[in-house]
mmCIF file of the C-alpha atoms, coordinates in Angstrom:
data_MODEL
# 
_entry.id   MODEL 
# 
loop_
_atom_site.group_PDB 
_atom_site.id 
_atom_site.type_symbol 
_atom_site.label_atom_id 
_atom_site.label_alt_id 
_atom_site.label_comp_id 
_atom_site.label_asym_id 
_atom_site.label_entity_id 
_atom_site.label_seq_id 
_atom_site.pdbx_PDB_ins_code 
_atom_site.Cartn_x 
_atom_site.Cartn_y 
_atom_site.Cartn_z 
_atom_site.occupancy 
_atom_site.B_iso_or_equiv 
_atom_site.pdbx_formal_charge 
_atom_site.auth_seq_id 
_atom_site.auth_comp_id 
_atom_site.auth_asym_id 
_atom_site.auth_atom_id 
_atom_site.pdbx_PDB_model_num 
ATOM 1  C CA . UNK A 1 1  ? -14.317 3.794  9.970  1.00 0.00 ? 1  UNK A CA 1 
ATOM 2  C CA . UNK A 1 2  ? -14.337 1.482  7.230  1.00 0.00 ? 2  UNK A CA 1 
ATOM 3  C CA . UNK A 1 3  ? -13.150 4.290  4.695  1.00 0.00 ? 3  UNK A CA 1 
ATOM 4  C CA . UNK A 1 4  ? -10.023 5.100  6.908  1.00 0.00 ? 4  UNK A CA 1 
ATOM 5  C CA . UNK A 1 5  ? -9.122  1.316  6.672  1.00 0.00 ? 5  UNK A CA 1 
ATOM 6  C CA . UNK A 1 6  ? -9.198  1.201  3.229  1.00 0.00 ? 6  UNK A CA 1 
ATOM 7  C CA . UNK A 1 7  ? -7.137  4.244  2.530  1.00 0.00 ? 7  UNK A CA 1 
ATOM 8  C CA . UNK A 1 8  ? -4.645  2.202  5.076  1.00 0.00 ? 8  UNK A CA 1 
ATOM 9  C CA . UNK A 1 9  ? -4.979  -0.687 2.521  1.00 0.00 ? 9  UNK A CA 1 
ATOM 10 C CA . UNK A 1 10 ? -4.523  1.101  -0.287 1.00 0.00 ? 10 UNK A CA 1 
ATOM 11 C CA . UNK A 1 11 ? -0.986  2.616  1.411  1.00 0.00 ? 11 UNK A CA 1 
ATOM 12 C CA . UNK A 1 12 ? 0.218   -0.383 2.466  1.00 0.00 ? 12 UNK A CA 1 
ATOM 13 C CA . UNK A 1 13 ? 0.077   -2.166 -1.754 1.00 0.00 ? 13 UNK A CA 1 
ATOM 14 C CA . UNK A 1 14 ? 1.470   1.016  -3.018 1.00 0.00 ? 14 UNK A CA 1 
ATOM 15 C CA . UNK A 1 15 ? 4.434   0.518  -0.549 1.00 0.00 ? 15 UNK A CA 1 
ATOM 16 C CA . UNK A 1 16 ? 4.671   -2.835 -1.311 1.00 0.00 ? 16 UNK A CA 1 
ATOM 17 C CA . UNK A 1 17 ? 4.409   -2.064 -4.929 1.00 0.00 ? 17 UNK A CA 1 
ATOM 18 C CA . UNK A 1 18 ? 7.744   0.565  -4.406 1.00 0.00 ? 18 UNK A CA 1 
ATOM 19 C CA . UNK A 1 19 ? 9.571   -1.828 -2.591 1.00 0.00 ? 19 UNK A CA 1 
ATOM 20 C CA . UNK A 1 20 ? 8.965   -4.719 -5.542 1.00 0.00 ? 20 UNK A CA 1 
ATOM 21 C CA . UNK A 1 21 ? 9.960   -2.163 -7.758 1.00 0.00 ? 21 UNK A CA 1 
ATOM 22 C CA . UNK A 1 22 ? 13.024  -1.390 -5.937 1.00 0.00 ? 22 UNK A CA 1 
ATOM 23 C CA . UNK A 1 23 ? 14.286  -5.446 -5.401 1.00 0.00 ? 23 UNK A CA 1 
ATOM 24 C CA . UNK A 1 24 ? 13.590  -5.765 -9.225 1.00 0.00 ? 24 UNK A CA 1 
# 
């Protein structure tokens, strides 16, 4: 399901955003 994988996306750059957050 192409909605399912976007959610996934969507996850993963909010994590990613976190752990920026947390480095800076």
């Amino acid at each position: 399901v192409k909605g399912s994988v976007r959610l996934g996306e969507i996850l993963m750059l909010r994590e990613t955003e976190r752990e920026a957050k947390k480095i800076k």
